[in-house]
MDTraj code that builds the backbone (N, CA, C; nanometers):
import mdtraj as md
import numpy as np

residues = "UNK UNK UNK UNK UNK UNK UNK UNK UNK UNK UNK UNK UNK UNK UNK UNK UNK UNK UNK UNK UNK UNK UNK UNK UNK UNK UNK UNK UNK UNK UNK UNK UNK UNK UNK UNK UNK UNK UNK UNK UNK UNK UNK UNK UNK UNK UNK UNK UNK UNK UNK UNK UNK UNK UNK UNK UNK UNK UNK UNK UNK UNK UNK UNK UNK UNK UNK UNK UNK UNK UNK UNK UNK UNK UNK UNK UNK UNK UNK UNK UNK UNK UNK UNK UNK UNK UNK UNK UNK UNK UNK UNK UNK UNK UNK UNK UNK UNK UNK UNK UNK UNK UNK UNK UNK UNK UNK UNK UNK UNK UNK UNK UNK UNK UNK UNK UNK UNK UNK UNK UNK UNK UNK UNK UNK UNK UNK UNK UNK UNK UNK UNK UNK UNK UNK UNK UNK UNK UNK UNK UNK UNK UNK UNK UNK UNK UNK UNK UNK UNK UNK UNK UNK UNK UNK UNK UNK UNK UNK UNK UNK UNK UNK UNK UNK UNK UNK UNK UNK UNK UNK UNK UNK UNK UNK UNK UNK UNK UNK UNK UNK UNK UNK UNK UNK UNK UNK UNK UNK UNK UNK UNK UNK UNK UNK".split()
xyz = np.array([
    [-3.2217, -10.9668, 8.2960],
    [-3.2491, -11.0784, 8.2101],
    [-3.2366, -11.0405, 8.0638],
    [-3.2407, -11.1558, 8.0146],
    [-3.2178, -11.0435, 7.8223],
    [-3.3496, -11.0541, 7.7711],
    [-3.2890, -10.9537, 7.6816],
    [-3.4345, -10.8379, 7.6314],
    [-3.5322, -10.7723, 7.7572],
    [-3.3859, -10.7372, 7.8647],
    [-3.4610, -10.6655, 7.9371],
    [-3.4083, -10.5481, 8.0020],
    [-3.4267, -10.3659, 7.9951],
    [-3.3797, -10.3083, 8.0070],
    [-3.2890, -10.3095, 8.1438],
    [-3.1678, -10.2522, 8.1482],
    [-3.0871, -10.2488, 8.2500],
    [-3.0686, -10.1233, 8.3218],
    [-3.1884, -10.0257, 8.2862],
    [-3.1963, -9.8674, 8.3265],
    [-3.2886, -9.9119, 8.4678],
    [-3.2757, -9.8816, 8.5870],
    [-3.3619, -9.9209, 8.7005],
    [-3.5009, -9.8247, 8.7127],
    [-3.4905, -9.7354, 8.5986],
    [-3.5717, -9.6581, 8.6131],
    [-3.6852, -9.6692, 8.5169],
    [-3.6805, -9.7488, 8.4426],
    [-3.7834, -9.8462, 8.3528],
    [-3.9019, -9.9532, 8.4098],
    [-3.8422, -9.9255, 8.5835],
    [-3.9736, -10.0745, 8.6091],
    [-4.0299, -9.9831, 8.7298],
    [-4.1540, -10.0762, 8.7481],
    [-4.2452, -10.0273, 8.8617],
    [-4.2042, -10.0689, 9.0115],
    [-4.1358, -10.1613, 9.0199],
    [-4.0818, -10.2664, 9.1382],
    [-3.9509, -10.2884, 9.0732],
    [-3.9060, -10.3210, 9.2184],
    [-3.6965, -10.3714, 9.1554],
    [-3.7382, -10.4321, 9.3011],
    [-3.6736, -10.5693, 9.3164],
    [-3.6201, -10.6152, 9.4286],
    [-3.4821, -10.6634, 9.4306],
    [-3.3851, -10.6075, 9.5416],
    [-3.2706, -10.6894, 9.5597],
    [-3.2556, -10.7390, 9.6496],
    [-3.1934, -10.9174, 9.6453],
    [-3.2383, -11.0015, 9.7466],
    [-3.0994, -11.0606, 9.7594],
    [-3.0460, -10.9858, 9.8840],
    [-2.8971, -11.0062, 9.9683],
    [-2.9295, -11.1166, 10.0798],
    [-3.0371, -11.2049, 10.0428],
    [-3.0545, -11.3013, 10.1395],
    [-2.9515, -11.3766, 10.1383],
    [-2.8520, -11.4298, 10.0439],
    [-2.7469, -11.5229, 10.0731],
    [-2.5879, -11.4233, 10.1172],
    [-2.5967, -11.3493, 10.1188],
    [-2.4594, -11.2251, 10.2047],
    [-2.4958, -11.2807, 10.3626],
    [-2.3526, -11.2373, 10.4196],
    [-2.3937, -11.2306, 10.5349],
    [-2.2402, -11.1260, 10.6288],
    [-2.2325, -11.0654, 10.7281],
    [-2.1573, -11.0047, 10.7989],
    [-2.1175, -10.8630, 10.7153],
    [-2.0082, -10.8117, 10.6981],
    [-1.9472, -10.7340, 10.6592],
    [-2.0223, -10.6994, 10.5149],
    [-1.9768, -10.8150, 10.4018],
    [-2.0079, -10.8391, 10.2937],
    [-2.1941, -10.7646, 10.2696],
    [-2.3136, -10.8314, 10.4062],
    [-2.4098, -10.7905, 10.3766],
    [-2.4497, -10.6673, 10.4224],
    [-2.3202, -10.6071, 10.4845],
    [-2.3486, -10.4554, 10.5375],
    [-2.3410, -10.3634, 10.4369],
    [-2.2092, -10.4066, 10.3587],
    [-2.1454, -10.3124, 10.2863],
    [-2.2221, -10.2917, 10.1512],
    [-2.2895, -10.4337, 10.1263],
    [-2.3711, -10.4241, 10.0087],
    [-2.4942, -10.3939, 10.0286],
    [-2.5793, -10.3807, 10.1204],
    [-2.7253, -10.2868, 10.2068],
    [-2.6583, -10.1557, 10.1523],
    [-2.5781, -10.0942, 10.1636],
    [-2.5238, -9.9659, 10.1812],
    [-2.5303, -9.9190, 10.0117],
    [-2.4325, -9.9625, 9.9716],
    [-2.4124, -9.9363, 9.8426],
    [-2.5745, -9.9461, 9.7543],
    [-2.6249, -10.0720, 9.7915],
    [-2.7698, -10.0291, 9.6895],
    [-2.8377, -9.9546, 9.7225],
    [-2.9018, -9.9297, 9.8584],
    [-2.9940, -9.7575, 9.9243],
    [-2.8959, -9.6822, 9.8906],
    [-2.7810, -9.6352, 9.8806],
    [-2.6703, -9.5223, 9.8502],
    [-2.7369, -9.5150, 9.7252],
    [-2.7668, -9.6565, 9.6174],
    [-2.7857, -9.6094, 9.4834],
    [-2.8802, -9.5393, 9.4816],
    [-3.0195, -9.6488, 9.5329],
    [-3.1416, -9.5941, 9.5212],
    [-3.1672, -9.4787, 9.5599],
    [-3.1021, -9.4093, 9.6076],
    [-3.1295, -9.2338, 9.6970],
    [-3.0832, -9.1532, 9.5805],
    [-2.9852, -9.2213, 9.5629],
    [-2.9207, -9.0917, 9.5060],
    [-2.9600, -9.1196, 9.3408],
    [-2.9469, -9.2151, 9.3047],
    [-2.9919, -9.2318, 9.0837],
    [-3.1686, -9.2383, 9.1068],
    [-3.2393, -9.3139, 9.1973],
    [-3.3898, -9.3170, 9.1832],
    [-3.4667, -9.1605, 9.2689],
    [-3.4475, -9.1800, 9.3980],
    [-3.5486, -9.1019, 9.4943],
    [-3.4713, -8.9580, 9.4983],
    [-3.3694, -8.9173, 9.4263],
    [-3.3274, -8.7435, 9.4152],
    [-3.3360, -8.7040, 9.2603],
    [-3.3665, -8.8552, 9.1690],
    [-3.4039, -8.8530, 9.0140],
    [-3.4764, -8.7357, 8.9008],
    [-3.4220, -8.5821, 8.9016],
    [-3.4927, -8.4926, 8.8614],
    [-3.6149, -8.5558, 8.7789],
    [-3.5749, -8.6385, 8.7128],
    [-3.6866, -8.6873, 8.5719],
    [-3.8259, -8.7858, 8.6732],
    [-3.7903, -8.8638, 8.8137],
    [-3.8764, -8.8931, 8.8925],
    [-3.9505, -8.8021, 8.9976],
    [-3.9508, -8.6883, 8.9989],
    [-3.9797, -8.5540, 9.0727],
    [-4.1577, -8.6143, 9.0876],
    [-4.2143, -8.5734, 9.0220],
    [-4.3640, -8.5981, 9.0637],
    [-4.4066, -8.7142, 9.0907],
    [-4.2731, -8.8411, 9.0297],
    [-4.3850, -9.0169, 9.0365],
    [-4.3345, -9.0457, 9.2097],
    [-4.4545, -9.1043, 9.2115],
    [-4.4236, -9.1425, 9.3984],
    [-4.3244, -9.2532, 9.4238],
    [-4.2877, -9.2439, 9.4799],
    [-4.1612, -9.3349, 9.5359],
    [-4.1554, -9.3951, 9.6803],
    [-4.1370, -9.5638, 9.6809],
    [-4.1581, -9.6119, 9.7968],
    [-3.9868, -9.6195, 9.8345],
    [-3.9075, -9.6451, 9.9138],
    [-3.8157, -9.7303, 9.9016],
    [-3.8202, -9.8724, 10.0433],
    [-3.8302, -9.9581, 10.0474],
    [-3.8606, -10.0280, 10.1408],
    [-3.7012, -10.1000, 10.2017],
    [-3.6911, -10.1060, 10.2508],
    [-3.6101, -10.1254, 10.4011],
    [-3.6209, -10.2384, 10.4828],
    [-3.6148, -10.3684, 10.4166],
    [-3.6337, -10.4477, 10.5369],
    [-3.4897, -10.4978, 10.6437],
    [-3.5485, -10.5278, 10.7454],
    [-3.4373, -10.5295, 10.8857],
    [-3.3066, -10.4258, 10.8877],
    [-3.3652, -10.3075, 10.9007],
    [-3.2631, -10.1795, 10.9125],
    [-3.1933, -10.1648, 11.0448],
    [-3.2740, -10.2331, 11.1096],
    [-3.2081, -10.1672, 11.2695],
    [-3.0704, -10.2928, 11.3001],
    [-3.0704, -10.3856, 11.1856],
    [-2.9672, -10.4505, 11.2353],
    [-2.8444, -10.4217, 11.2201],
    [-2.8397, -10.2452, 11.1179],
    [-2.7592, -10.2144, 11.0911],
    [-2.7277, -10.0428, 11.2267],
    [-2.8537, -10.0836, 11.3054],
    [-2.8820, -9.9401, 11.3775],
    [-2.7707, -9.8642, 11.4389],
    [-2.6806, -9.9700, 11.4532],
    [-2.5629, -9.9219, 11.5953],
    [-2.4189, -9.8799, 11.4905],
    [-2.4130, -9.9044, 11.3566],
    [-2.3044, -9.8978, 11.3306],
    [-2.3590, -9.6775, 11.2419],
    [-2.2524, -9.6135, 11.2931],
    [-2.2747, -9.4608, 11.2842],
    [-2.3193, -9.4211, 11.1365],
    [-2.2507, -9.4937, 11.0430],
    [-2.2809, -9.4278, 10.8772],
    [-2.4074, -9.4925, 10.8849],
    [-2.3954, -9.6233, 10.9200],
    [-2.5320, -9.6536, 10.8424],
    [-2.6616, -9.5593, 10.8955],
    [-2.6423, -9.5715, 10.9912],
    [-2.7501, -9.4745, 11.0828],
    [-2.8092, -9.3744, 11.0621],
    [-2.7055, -9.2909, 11.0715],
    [-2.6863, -9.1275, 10.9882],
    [-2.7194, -9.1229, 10.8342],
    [-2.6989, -9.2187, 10.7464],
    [-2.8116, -9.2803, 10.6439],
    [-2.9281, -9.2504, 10.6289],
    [-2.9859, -9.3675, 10.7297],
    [-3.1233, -9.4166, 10.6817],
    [-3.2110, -9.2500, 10.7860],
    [-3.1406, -9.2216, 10.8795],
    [-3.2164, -9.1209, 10.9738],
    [-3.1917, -9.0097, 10.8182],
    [-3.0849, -8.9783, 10.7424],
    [-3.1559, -8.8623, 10.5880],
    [-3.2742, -8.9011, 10.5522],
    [-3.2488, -9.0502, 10.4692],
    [-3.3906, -9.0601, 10.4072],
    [-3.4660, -9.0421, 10.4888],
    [-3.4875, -9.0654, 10.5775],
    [-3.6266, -9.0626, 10.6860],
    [-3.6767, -8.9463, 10.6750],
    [-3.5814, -8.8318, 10.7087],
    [-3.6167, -8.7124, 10.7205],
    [-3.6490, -8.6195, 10.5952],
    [-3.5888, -8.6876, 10.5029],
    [-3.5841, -8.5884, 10.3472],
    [-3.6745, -8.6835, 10.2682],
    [-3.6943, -8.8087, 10.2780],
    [-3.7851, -8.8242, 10.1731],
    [-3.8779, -8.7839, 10.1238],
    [-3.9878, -8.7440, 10.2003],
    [-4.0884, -8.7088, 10.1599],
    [-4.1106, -8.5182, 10.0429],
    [-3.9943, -8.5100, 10.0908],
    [-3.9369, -8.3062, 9.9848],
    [-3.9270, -8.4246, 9.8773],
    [-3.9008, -8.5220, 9.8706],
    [-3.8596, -8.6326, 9.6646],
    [-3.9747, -8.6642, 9.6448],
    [-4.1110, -8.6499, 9.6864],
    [-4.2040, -8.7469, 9.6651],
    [-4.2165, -8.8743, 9.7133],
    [-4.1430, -8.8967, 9.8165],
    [-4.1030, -9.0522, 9.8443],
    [-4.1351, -9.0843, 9.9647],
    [-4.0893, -9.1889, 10.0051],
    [-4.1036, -9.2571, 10.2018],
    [-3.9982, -9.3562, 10.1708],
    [-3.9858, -9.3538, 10.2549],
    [-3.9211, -9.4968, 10.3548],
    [-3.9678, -9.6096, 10.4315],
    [-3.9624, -9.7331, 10.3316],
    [-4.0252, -9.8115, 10.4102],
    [-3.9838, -9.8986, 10.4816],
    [-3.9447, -9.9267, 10.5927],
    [-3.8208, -9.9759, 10.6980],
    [-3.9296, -10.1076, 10.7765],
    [-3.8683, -10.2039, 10.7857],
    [-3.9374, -10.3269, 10.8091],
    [-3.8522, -10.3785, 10.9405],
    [-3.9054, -10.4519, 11.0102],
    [-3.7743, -10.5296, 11.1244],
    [-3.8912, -10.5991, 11.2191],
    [-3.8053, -10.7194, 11.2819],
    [-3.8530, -10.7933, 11.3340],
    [-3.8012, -10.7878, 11.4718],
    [-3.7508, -10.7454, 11.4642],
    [-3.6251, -10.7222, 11.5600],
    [-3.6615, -10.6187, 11.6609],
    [-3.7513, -10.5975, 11.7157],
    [-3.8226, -10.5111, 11.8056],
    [-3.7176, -10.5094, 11.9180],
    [-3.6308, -10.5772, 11.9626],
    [-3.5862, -10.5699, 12.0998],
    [-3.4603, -10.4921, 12.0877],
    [-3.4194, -10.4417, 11.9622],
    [-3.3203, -10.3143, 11.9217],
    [-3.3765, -10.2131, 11.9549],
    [-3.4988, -10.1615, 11.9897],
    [-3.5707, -10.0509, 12.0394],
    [-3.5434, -10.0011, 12.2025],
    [-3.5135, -10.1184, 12.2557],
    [-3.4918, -10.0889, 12.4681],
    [-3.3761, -10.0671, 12.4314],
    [-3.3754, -9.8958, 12.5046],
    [-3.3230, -9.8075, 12.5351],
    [-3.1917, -9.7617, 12.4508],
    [-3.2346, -9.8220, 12.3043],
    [-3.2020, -9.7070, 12.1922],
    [-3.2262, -9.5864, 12.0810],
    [-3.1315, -9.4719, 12.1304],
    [-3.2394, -9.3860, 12.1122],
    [-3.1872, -9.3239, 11.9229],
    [-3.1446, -9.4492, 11.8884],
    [-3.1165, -9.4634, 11.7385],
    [-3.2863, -9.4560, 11.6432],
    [-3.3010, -9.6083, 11.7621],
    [-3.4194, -9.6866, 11.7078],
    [-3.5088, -9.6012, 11.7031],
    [-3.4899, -9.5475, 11.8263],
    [-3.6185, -9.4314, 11.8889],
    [-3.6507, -9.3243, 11.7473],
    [-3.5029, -9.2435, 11.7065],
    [-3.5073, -9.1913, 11.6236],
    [-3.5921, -9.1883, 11.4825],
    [-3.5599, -9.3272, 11.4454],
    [-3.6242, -9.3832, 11.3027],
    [-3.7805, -9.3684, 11.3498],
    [-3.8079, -9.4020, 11.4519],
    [-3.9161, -9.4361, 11.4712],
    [-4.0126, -9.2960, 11.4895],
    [-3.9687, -9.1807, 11.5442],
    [-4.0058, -9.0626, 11.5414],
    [-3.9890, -8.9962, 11.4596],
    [-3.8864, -9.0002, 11.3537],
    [-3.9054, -8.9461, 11.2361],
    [-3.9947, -9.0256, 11.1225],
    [-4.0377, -9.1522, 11.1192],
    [-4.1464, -9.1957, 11.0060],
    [-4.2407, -9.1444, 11.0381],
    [-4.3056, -9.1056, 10.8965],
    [-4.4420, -9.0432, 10.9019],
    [-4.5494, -9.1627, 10.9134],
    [-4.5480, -9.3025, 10.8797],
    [-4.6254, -9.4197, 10.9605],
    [-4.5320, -9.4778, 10.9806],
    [-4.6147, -9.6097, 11.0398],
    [-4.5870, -9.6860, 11.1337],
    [-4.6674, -9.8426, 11.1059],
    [-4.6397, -9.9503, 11.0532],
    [-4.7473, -10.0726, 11.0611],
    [-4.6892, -10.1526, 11.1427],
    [-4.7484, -10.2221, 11.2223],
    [-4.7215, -10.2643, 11.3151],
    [-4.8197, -10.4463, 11.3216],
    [-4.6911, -10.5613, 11.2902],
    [-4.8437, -10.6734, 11.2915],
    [-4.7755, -10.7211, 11.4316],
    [-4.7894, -10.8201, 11.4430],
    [-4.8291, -10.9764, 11.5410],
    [-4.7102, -10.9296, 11.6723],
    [-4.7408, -10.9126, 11.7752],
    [-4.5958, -10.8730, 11.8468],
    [-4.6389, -10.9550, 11.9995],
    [-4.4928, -11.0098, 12.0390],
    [-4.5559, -11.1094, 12.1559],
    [-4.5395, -11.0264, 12.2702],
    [-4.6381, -11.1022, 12.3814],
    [-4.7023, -11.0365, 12.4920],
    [-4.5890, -10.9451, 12.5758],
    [-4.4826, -11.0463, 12.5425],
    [-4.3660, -11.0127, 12.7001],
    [-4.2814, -10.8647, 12.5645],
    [-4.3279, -10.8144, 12.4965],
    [-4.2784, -10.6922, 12.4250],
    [-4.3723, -10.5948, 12.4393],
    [-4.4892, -10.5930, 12.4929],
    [-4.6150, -10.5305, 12.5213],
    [-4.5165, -10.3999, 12.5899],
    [-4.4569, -10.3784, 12.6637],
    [-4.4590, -10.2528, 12.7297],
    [-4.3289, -10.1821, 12.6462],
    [-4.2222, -10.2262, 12.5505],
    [-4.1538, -10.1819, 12.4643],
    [-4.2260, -10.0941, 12.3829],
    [-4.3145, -10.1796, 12.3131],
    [-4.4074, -10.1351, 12.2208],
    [-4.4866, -10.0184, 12.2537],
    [-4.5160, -10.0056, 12.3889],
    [-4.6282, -9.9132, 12.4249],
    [-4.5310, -9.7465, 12.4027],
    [-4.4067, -9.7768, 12.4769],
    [-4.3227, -9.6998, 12.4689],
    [-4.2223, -9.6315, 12.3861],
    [-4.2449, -9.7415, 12.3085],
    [-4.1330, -9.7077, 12.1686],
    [-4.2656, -9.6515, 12.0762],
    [-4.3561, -9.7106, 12.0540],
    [-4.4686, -9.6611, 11.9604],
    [-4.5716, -9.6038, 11.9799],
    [-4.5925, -9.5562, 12.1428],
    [-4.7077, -9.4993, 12.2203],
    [-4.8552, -9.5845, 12.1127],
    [-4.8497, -9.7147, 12.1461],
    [-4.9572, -9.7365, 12.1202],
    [-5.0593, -9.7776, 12.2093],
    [-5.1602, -9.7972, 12.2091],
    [-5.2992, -9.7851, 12.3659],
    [-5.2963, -9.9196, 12.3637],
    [-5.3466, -9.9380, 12.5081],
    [-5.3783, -10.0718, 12.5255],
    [-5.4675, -10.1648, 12.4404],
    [-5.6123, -10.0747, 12.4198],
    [-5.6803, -10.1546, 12.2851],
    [-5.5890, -10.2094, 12.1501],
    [-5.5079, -10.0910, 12.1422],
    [-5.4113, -10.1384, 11.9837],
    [-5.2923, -10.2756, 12.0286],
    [-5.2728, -10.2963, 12.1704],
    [-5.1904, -10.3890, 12.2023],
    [-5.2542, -10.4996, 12.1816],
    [-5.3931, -10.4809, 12.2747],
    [-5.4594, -10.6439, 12.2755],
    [-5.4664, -10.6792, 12.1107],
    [-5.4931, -10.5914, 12.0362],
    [-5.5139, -10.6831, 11.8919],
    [-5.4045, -10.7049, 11.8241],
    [-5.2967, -10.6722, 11.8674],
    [-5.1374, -10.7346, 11.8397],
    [-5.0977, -10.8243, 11.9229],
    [-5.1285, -10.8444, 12.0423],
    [-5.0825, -10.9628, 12.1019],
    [-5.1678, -11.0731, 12.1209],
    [-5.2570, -11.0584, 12.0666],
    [-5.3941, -11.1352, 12.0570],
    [-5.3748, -11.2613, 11.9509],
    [-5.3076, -11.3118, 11.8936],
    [-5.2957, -11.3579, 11.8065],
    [-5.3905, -11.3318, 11.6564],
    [-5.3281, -11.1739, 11.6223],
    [-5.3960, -11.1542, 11.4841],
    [-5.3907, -11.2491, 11.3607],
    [-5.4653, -11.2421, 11.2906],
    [-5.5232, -11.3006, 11.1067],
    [-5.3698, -11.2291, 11.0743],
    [-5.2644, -11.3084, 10.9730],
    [-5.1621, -11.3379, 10.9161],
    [-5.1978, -11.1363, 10.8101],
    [-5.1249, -11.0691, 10.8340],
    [-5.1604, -10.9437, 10.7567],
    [-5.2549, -10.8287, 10.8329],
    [-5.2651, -10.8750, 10.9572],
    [-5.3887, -10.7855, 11.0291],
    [-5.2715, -10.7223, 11.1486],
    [-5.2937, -10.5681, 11.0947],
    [-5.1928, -10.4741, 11.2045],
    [-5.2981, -10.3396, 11.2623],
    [-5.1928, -10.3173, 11.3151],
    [-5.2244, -10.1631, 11.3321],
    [-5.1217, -10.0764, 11.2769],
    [-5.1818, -9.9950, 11.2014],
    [-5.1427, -9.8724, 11.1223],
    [-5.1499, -9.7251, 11.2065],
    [-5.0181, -9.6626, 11.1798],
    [-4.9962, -9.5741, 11.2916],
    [-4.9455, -9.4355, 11.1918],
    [-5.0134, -9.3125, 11.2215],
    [-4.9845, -9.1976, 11.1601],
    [-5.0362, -9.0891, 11.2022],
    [-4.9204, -9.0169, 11.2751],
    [-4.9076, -8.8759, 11.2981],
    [-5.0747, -8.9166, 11.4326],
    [-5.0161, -9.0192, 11.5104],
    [-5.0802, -9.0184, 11.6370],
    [-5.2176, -9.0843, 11.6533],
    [-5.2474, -9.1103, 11.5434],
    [-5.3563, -9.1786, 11.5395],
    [-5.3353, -9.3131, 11.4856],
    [-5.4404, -9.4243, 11.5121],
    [-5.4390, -9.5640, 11.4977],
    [-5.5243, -9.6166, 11.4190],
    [-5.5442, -9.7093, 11.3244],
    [-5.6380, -9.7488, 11.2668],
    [-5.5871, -9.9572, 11.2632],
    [-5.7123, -10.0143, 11.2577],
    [-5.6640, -10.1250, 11.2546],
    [-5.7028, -10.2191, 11.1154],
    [-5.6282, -10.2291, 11.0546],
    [-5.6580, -10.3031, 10.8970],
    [-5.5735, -10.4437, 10.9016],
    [-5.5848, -10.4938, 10.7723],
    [-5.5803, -10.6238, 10.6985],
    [-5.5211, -10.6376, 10.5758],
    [-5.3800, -10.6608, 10.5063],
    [-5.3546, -10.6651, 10.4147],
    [-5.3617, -10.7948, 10.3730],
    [-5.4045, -10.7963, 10.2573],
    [-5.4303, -10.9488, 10.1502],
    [-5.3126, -10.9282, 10.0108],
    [-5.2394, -10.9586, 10.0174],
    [-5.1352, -10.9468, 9.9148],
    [-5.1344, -11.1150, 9.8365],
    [-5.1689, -11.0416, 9.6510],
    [-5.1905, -11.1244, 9.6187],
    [-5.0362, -11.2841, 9.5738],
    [-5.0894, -11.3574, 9.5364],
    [-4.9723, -11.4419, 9.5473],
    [-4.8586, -11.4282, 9.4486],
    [-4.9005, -11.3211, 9.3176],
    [-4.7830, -11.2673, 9.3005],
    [-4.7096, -11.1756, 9.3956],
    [-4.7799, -11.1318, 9.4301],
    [-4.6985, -10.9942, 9.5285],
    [-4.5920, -11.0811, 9.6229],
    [-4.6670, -11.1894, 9.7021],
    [-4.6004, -11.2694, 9.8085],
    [-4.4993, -11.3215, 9.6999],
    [-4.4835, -11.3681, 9.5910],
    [-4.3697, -11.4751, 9.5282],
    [-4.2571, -11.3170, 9.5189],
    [-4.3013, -11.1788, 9.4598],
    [-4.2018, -11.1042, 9.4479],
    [-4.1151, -11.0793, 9.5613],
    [-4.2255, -11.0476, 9.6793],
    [-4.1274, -10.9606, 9.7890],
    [-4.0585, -11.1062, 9.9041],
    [-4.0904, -11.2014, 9.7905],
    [-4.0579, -11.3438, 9.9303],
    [-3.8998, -11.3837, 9.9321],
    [-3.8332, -11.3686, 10.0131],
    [-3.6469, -11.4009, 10.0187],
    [-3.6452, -11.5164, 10.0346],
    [-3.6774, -11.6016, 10.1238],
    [-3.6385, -11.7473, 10.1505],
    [-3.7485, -11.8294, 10.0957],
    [-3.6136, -11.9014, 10.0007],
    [-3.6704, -11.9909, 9.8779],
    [-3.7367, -12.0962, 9.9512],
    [-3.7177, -12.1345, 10.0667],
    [-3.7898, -12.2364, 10.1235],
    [-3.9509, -12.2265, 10.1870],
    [-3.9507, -12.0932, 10.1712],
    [-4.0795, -12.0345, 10.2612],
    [-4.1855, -11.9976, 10.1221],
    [-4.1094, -11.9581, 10.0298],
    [-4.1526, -11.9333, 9.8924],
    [-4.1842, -12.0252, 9.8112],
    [-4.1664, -12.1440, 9.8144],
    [-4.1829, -12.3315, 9.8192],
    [-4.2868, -12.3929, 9.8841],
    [-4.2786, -12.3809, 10.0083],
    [-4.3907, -12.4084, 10.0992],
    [-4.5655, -12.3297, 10.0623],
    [-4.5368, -12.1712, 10.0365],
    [-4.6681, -12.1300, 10.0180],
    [-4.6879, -12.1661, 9.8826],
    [-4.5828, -12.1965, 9.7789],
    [-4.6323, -12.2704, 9.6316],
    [-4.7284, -12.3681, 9.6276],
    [-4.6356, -12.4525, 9.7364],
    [-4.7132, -12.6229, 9.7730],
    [-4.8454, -12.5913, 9.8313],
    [-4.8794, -12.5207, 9.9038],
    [-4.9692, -12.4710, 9.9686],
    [-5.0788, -12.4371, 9.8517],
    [-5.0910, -12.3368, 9.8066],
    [-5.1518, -12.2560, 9.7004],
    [-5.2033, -12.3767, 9.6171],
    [-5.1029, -12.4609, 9.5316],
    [-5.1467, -12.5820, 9.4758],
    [-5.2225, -12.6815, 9.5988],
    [-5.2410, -12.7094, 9.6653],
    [-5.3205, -12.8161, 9.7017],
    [-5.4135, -12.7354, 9.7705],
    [-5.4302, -12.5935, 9.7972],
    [-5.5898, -12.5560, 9.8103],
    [-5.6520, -12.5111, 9.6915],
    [-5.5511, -12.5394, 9.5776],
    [-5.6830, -12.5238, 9.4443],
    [-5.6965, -12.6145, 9.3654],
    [-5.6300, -12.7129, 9.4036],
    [-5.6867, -12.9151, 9.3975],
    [-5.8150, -12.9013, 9.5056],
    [-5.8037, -12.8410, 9.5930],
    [-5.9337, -12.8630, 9.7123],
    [-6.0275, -12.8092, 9.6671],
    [-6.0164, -12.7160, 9.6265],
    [-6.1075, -12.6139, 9.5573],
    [-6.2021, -12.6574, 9.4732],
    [-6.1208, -12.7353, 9.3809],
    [-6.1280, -12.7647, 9.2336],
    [-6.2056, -12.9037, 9.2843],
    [-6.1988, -12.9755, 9.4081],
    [-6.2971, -13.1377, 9.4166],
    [-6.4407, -13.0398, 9.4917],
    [-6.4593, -12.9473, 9.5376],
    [-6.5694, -12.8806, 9.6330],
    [-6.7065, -12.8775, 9.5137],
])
top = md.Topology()
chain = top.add_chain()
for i, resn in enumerate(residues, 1):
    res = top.add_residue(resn, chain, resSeq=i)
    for name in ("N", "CA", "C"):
        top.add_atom(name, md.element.get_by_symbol(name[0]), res)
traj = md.Trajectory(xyz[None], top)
């Protein structure tokens, strides 16, 4: 935007939102920006001590094609020597039966969050994420919108994220869903505001 630096290494958050790409076009451009971010942000001599997230959402849809793969399985494995992680998101749980790509990513992250997952994926899950039956029932249970289980180096914990409504307007892609919780937000603080 103007009067606003164009160095990526000036802000606390960067989002890029390839929600309107699609096929080839949104492969090739996934690629090229983590290619950037690895290599100008998260190997950044001058970023050496500041912590570094890089987040990843729907990676495995890229799971089957070999570069990309062989990719995201580096960062996985090297981030953390940068100060950094990988934060890999997907909805897409059913890329996990009986790939041992998926498997991969999934054994090399150092966590794991895990929200709302339906019943008939219960034994994927158990297997792809060795998680216990207690940690299933409160995922297939119909959890509170932000309520997972958190998974690291074998152990489970079960929490609640509340992300405030800036956070939701930054990391939100579809303008229509990003509209809806606007409309939303405004008429529970008209409600608020008659109580």
């Amino acid at each position: 935007g103007e009067k606003r630096s164009a160095a990526l290494n000036d802000y606390k958050y960067v989002n890029f939102n390839i929600s309107q790409l699609s096929g080839e076009m949104k492969k090739v451009t996934y690629y090229v920006i983590t290619q950037y971010l690895w290599e100008r942000w998260m190997l950044n001599p001058s970023k050496a001590m500041t912590k570094k997230v890089l987040d990843a959402d729907e990676i495995l849809q890229f799971i089957d094609d070999p570069v990309m793969f062989e990719f995201f399985e580096t960062i996985v494995r090297r981030d953390r020597k940068r100060n950094g992680s990988l934060c890999w998101l997907t909805q897409d749980i059913e890329r996990f039966q009986g790939n041992p790509r998926a498997k991969a990513l999934v054994t090399n992250s150092e966590f794991i969050y895990i929200l709302a997952t339906k019943p008939e994926h219960r034994e994927l899950m158990k297997n792809t994420v060795d998680l216990t039956d207690g940690a299933l029932d409160i995922l297939t249970g119909n959890p509170e919108p932000g309520e997972g289980i958190l998974r690291q180096e074998g152990e489970s914990i079960w929490i609640r994220t509340n992300p405030s409504p800036e956070e939701m307007k930054f990391a939100e892609s579809n303008r229509a869903v990003g509209q809806a919780r606007k409309q939303k937000n405004l008429v529970d603080m008209i409600n608020n505001s008659l109580q």
